[in-house]
DOBA-462919 format. One record per residue: x, y, z of N, C-alpha, C, O, CB in turn; residue in one letter. Coordinates in steps of 0.2 Angstrom, whole numbers, plus 5000, padded with zeros to 4 digits. Atoms other than C-alpha are relative to their C-alpha. Glycine has a CB too. Layout:
XYZXYZXYZXYZXYZA;...
END
This chain:
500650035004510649755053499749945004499249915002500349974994X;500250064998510549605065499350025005498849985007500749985004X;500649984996509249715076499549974995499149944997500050085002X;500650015005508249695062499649944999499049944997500250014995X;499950085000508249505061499350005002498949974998500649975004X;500650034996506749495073499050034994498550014994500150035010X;500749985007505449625059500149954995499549934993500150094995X;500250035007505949515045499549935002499049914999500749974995X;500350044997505249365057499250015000498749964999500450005004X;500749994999503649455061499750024992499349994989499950075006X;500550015009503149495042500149924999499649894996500450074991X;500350075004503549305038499349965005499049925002500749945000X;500350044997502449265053499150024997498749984996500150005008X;500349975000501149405047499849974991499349944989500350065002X;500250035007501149375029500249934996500749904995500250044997X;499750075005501149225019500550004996501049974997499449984995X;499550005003502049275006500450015000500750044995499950004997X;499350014998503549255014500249945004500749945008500250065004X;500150074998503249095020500749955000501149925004499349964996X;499550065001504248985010500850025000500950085001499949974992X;499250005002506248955008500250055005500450105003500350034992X;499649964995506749035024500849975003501249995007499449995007X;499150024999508448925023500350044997500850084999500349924997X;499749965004508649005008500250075001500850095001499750014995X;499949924998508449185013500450015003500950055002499550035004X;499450004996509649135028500749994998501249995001500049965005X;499449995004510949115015500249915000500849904999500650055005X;499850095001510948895014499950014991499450044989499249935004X;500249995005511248894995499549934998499749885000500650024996X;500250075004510148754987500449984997500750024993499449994996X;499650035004511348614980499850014994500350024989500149945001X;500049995011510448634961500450054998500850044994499250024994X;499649965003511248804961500649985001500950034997499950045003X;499550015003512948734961500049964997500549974994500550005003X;499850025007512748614949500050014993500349994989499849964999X;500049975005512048714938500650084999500850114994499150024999X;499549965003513248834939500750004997501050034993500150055002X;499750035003514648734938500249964992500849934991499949995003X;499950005008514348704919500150064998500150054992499549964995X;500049955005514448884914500750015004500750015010499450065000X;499349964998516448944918499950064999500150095003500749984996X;499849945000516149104911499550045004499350105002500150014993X;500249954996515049164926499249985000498849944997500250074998X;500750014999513449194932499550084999499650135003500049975007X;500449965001512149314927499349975004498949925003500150024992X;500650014994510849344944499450074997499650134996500550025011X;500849965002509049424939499849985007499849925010499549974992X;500749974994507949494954499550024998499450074995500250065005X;500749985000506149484953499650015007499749965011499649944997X;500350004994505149544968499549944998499649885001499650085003X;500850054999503349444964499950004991500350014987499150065005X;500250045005502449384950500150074994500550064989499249975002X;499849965005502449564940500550024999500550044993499950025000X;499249995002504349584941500249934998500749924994500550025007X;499950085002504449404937499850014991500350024987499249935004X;500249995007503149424919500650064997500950054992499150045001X;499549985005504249574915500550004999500750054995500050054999X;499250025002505949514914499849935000500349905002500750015005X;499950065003505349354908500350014992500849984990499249975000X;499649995006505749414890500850014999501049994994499750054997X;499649985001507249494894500649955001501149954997499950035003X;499750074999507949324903500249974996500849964995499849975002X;500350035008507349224886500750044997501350024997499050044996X;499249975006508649354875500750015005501249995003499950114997X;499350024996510049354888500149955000500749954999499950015007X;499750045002510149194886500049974994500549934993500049985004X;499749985007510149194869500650014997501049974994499950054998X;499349945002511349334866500549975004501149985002499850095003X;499350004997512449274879499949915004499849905010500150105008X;500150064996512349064881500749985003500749925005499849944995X;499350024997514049044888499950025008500250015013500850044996X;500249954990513249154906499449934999499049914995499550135002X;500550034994512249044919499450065000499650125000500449985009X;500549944998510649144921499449975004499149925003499750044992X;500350034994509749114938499650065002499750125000500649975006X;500749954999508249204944499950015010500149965013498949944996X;500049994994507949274962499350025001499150064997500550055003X;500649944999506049324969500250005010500549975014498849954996X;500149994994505649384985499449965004499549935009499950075001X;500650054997503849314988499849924997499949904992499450034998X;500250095000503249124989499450024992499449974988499349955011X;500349995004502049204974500449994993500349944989499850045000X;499549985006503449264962500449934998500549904992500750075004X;499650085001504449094967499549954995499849934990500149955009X;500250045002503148984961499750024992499449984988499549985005X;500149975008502949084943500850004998500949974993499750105001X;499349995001504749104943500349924997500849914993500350025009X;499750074999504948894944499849974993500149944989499849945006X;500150025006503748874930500450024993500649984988499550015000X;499949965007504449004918500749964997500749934992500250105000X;499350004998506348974922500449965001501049955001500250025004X;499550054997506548814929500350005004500850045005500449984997X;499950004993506648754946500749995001500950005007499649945003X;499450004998508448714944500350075000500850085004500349974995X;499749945000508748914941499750045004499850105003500050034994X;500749964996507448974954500450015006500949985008499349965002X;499750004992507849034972499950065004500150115003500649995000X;500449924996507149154986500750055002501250035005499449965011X;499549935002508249324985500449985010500049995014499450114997X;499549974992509549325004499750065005499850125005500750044997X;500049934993508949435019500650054999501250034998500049975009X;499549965003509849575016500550025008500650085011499550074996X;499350044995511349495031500549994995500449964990499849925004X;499450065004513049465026500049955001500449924998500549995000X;499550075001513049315033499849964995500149924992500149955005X;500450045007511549265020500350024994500549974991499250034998X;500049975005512049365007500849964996500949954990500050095002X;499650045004513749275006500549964997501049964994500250015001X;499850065004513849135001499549984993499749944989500049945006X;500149985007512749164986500750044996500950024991499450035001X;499549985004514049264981500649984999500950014994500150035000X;499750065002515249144982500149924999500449874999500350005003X;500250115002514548984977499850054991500050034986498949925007X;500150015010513749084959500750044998500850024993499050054995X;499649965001515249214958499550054993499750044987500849974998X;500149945007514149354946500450055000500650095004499450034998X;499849965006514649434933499950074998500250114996499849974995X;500349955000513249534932499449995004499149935003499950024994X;500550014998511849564943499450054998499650114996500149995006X;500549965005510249644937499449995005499149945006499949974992X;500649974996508749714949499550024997499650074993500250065003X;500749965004507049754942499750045005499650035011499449954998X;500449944997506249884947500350045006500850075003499349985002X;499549984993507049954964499849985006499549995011499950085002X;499950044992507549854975500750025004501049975006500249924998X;499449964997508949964985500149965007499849985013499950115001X;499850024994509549854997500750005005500949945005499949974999X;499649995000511049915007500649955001501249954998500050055002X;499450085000512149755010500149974996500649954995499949955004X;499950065006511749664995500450044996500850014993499449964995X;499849985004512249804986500850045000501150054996499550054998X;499250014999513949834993500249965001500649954996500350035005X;499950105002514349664994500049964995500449914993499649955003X;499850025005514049634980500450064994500850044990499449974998X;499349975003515049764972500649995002501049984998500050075000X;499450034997516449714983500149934997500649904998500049995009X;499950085003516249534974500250004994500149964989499349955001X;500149985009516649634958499849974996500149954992500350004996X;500950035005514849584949500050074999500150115003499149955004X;500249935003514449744939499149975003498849925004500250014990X;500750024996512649784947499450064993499650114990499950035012X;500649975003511049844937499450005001499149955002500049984994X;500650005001509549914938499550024995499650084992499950025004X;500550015006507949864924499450055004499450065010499949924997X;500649984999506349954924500150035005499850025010499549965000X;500249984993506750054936499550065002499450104997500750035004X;500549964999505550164943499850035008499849995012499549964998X;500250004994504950274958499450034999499450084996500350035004X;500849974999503050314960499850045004500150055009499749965002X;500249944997502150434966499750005008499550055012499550034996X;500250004994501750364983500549995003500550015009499549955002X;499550004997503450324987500650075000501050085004500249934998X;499749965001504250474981500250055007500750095008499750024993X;499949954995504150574996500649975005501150015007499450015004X;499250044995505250435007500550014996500950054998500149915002X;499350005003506550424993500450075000500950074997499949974994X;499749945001506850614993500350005008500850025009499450054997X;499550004992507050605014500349965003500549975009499750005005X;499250054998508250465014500550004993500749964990499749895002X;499850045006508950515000500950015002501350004997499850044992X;499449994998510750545010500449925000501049914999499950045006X;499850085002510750355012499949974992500349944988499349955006X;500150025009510050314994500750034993500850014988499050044997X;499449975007511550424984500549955004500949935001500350124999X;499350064999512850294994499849964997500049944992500449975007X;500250075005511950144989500150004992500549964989499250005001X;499949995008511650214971500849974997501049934993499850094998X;499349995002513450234971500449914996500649904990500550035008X;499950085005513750034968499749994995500049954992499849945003X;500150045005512750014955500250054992500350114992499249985001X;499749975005513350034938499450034995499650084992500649954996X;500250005004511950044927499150035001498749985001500349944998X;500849984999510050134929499650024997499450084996499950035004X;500650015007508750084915499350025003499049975005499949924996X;500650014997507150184921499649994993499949994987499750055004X;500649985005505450184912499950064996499750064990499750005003X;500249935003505150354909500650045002501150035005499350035003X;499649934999505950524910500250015005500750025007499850054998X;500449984992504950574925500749955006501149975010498949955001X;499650044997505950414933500650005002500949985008500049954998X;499549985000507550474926500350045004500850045007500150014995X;499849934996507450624933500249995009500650025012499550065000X;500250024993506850544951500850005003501150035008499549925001X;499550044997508250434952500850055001501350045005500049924995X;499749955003509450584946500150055008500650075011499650034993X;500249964993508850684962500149975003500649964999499450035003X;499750034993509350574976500549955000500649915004499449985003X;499450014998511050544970500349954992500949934991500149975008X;499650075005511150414955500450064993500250114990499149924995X;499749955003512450484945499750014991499549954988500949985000X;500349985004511850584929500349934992500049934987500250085001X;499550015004513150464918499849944998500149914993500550015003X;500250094997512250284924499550004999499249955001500049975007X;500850024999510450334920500050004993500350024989499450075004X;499949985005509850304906499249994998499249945001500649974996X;500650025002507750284900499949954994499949964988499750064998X;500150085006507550114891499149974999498849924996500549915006X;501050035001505450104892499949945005500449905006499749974991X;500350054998504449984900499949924999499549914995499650024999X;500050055001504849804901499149974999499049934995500549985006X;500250054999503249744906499650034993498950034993499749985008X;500649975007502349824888500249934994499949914990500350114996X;499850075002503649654882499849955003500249905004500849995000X;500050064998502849544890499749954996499149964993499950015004X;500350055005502649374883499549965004499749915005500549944998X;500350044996501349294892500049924999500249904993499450025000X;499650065000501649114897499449974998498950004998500449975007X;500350045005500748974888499349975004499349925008500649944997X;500750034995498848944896500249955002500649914999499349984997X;500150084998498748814908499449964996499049984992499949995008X;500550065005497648664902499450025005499049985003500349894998X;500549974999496248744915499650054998499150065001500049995003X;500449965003495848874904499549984994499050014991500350055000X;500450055006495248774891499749975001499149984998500249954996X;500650024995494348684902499450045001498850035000500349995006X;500749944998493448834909499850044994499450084995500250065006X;500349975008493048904891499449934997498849944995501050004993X;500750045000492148744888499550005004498950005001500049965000X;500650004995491148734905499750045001499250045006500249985006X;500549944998490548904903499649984993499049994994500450085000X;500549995004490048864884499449955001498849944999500249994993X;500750075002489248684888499350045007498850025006500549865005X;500549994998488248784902499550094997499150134999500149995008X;500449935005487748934888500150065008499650075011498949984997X;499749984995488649034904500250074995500450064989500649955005X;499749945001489049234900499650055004499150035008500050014994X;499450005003489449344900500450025007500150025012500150064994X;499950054996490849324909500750085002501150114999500149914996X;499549954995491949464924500449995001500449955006500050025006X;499550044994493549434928500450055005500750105003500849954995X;499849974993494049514944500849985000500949925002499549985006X;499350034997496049504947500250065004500050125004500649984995X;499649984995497149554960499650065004499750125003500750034998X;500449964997495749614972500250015006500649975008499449995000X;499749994994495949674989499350015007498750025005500650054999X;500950024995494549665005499750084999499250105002500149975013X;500549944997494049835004499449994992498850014992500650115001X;500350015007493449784985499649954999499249964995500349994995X;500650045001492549634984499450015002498950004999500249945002X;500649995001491249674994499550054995498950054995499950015004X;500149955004491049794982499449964992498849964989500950034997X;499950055008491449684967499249954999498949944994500949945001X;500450064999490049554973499450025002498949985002500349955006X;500549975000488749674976499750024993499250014991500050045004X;500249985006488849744960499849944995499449944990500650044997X;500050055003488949564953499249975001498949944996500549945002X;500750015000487149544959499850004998499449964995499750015003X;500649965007486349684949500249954993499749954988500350104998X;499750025008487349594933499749964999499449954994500749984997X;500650085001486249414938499650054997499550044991499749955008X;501149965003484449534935500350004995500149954992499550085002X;500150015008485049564919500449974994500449974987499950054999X;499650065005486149434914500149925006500649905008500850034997X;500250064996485449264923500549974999500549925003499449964999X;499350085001487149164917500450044999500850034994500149944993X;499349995000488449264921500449975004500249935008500250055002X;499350024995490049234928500650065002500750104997500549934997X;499749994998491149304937500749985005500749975011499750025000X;499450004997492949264940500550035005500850085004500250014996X;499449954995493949314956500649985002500749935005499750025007X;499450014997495449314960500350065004500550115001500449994995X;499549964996496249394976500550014998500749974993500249995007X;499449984999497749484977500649955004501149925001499950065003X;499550044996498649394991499749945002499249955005500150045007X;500050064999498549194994499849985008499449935010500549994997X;500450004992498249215014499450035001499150045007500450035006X;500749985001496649285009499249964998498649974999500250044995X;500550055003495949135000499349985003498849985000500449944999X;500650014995494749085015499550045001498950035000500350005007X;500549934997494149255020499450024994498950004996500650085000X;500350015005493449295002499449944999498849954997500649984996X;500750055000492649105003499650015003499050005002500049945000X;500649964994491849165019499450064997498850064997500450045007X;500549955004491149315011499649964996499049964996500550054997X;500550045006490549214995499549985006499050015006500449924996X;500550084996489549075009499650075005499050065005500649915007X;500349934999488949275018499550014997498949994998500350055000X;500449995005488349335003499449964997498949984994500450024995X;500550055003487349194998500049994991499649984987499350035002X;500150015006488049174982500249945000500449915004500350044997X;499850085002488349014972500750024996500850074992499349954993X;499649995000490148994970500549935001500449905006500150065003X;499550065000491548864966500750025002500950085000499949964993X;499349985000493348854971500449974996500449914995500349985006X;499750065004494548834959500649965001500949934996500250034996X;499550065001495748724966499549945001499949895002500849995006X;500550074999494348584969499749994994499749934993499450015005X;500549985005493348644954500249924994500849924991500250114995X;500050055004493248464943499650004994499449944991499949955004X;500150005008492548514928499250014999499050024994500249924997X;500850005000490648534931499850074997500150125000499749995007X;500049945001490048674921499850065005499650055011499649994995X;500049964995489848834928499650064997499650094992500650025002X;500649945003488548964927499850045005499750025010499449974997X;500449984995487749094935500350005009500149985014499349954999X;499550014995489049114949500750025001501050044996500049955001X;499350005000490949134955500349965001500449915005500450025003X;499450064998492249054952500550025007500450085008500649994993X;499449984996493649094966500549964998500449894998500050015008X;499350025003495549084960500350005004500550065006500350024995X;499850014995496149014974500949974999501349985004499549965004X;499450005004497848964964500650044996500450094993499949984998X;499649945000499449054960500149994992500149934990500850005005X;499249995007500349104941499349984994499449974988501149914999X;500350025004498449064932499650084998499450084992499749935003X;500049955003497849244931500050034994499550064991500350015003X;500049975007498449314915499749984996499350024993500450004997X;500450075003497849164908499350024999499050034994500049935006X;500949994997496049194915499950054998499350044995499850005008X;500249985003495949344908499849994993499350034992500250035001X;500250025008495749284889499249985002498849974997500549914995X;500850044999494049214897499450065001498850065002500049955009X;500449924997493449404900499650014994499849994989500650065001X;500249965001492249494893500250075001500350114997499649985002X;499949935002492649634902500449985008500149935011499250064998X;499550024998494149634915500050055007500350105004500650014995X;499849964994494249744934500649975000500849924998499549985007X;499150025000496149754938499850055009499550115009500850064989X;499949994993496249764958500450065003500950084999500249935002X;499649984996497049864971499850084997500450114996500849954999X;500049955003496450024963499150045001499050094999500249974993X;500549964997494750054971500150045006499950095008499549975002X;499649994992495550054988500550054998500650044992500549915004X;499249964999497150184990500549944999501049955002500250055009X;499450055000498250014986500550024995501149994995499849934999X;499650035005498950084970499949994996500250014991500249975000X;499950045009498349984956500549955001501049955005500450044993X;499650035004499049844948500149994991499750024988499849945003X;499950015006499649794930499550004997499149964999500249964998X;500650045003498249814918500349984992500149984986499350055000X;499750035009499349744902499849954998499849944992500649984999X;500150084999498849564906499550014995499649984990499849965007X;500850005003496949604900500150034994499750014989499350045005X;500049975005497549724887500449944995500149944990500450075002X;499650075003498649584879499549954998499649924992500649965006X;500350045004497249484877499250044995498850004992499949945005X;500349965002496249634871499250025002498850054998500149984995X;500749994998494849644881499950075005500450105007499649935003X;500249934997493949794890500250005006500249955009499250025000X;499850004992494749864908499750065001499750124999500950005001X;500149944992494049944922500350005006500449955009499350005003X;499449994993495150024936499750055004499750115003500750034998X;499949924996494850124951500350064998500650064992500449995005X;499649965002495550284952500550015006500650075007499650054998X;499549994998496950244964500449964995500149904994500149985006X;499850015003498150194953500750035000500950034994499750004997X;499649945002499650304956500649954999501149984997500150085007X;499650025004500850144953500249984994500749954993500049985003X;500150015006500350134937499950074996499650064991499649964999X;500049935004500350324931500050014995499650044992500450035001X;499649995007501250324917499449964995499149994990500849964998X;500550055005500150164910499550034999499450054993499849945004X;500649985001498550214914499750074998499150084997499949985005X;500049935002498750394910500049964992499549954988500850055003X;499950025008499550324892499049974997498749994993500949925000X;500650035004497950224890499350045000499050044995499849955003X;500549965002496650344896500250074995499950134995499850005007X;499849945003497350464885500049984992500250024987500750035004X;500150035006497050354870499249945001499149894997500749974998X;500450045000495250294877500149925000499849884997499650024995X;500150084997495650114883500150005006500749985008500449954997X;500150024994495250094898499550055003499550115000500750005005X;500249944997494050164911500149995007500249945010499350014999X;499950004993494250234928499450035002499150074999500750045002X;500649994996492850244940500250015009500649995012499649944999X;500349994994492550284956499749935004499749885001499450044999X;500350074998491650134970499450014996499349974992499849985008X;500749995000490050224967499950004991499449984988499750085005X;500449995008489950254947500449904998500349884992500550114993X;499750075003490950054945499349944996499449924990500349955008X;500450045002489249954945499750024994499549984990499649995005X;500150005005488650064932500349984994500149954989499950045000X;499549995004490050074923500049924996500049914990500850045004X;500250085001489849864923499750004996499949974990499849975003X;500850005005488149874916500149994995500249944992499550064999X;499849975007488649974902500249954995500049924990500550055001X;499350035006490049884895499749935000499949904995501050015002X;500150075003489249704897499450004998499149944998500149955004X;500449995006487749774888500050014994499649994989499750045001X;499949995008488549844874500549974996501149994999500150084998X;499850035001489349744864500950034995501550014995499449974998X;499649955002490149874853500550035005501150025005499550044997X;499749944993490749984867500549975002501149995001499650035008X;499550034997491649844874500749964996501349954999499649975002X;499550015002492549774860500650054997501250054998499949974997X;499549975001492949924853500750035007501250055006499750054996X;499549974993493949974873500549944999501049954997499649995009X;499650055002494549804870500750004995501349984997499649974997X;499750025005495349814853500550085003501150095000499549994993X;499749935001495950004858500949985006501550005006499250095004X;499650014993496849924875500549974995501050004994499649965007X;499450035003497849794864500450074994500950064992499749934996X;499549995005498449904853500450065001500950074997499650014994X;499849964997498950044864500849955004501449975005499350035003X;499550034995499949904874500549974994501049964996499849955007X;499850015005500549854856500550054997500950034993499649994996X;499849945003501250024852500650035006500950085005499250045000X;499249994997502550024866500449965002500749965007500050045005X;499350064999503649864865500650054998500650114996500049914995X;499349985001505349884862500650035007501250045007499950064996X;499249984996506249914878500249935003500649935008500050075008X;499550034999506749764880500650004997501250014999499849955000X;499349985006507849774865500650065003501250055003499550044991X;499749944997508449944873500449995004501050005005499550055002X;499650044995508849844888500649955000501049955005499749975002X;499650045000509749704883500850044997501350024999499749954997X;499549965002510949834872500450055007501050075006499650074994X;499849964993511349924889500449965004500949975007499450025004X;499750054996511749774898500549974995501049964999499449945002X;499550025005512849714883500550035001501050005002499949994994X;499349955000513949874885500250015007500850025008499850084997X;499950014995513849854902500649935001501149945004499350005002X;499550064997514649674903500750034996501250044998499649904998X;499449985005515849724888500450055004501050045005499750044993X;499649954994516349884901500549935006501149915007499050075006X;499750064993516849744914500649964997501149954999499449935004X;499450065003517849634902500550074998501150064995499749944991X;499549965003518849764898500550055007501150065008499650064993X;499749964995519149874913499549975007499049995009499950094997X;500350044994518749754929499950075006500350125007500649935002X;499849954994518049844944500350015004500749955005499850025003X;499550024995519049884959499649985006499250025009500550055002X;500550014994518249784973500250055005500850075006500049925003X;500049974993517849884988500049975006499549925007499650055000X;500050034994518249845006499349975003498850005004500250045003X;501050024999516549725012500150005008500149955011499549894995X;500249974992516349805031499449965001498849985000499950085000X;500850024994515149705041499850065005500250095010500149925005X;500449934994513849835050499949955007499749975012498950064997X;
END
């Protein structure tokens, strides 16, 4: 694993959002984490969030975990400098902290300074060192929301000789769907440990506006500003897209606005270059001091304010989904009930976006049919709310697995108090 050492170097030099907490990663624990776990005796319960959407959907879950179970420490792990800085607000910076390179020498002294109890993975994070190491630290291990998508499904079926030993440590595997069930079933997780608990992020609570959405809710009414785009988690092959189409919407709506928000935070620059190209009139929002705004973009050049910003919508683009990227979440905009438009890559969101288009809330387009498809819906007033109202109620209509989740993890920790596991030998490769 040590060969490796030098790729994780080149993505932090490559991407930003692997910037911060590089002590951490090397396995320095931060001191708040032993003070705070030192008041709980009866252990530590460790939650892994990759990024900001594994963050939002085990935000509820955390909330009832510690609830249900105040005598466990419950400490939060993300992978990206994004997830971290979502993570500090929700969680508290005392419980926060960038997840270990997947080294023992990182890996072990987290697990001997929190000693868990239980550890718990969102979505699939199969890492093979943490995940024998830490079953050798006898922490029962779990994976939430787990899931394999249709773009990755092909590697996981040609490594799946490595993935059924891995599986083997973990005790517990809550997918989404059936489909997921079955995936994870095929390339070795025993039939006995799977079990389908639904969709965390359909519980999600969104976190309490910041006090600049209030803000910008006024500065759009004091300059009679609509109606109003919010673009999130876009990516370069889409904005020029996004910002051409926003042209045509000025002709026939001289005070619109248009909200952007990139995807990735080392992007922030690029985007404002483009804006100052195009020749559009456009404000940044970490400078933005209050001045009304009209007839222009904003760029959200700040992290964890997003979800938020959707309540400002009219009518909502959800990124990464014109481009082959995938897609991202569209629950956020659905939650606050307003109209979504998505590419038609989407294949990390399958299930979702299937479920929705299949109850008319949401549309998927194409680059070329998008700008129409815009028009439309910030012409008709009707069309739009009703997409609106259909989106919330559809994402209304499947809570409950958190509840499903936490019952699993309870029988889970209850299994451990009763019949401890047997640690296994922790071989350094």
């Amino acid at each position: 694993m040590l060969l490796s050492l030098p790729y994780w170097f080149f993505q932090m030099l490559r991407h930003g959002k692997y910037h911060g907490g590089l002590t951490e990663r090397l396995g320095k624990v931060p001191p708040r984490l032993s003070e705070v776990s030192a008041h709980k005796p009866a252990g530590t319960i460790w939650v892994h969030a990759v990024s900001v959407g594994e963050v939002l959907a085990v935000g509820g879950l955390v909330e009832e975990i510690r609830r249900r179970l105040p005598e466990q420490k419950v400490v939060v792990s993300t992978t990206t400098d994004t997830g971290q800085v979502l993570a500090r607000k929700r969680f508290g910076e005392a419980n926060v902290f960038y997840f270990p390179m997947d080294f023992a020498f990182a890996i072990r002294p987290y697990l001997a300074r929190l000693r868990p109890s239980l550890i718990v993975l969102a979505e699939t994070e199969f890492w093979p060192n943490f995940l024998r190491l830490a079953r050798a630290s006898g922490a029962r291990i779990a994976v939430v929301n787990a899931r394999i998508s249709d773009r990755s499904w092909p590697n996981y079926r040609r490594f799946r000789w490595a993935l059924q030993r891995m599986l083997s440590n973990v005790g517990l595997l809550l997918a989404q769907t059936e489909q997921d069930s079955e995936r994870l079933q095929s390339i070795g997780a025993a039939p006995e440990r799977v079990r389908v608990t639904g969709n965390l992020k359909f519980d999600m609570t969104l976190p309490a506006p910041p006090p600049v959405v209030e803000s910008l809710r006024r500065s759009l009414h004091q300059a009679g500003a609509g109606p109003v785009l919010v673009c999130g988690s876009t990516v370069d092959d889409e904005e020029p897209l996004l910002l051409k189409a926003f042209e045509n919407i000025l002709v026939a709506h001289p005070h619109a606005v248009m909200i952007l928000a990139p995807r990735h935070p080392e992007r922030f620059d690029a985007v404002a270059s483009l804006l100052d190209r195009m020749g559009t009139r456009w404000w940044r929002r970490s400078s933005w001091d209050g001045e009304p705004i009209a007839a222009g973009v904003l760029l959200v050049d700040t992290i964890g304010e997003l979800a938020a910003l959707y309540a400002l919508a009219d009518v909502a683009f959800v990124g990464g989904s014109l481009a082959p990227r995938g897609g991202h979440n569209i629950l956020e905009p659905a939650q606050h009930g307003v109209a979504i438009v998505v590419g038609n890559h989407t294949e990390n969101f399958r299930d979702i976006v299937g479920l929705f288009q299949s109850r008319d809330a949401v549309r998927v387009v194409g680059p070329a049919e998008l700008p129409l498809t815009l028009m439309e819906l910030l012409a008709n007033d009707s069309e739009r709310s009703a997409l609106g109202r259909r989106a919330r109620e559809t994402a209304q209509s499947q809570t409950g697995a958190t509840l499903c989740t936490i019952k699993a993890l309870e029988e889970l920790i209850a299994a451990a108090q009763t019949q401890p596991p047997s640690p296994q030998p922790a071989h350094t490769h």
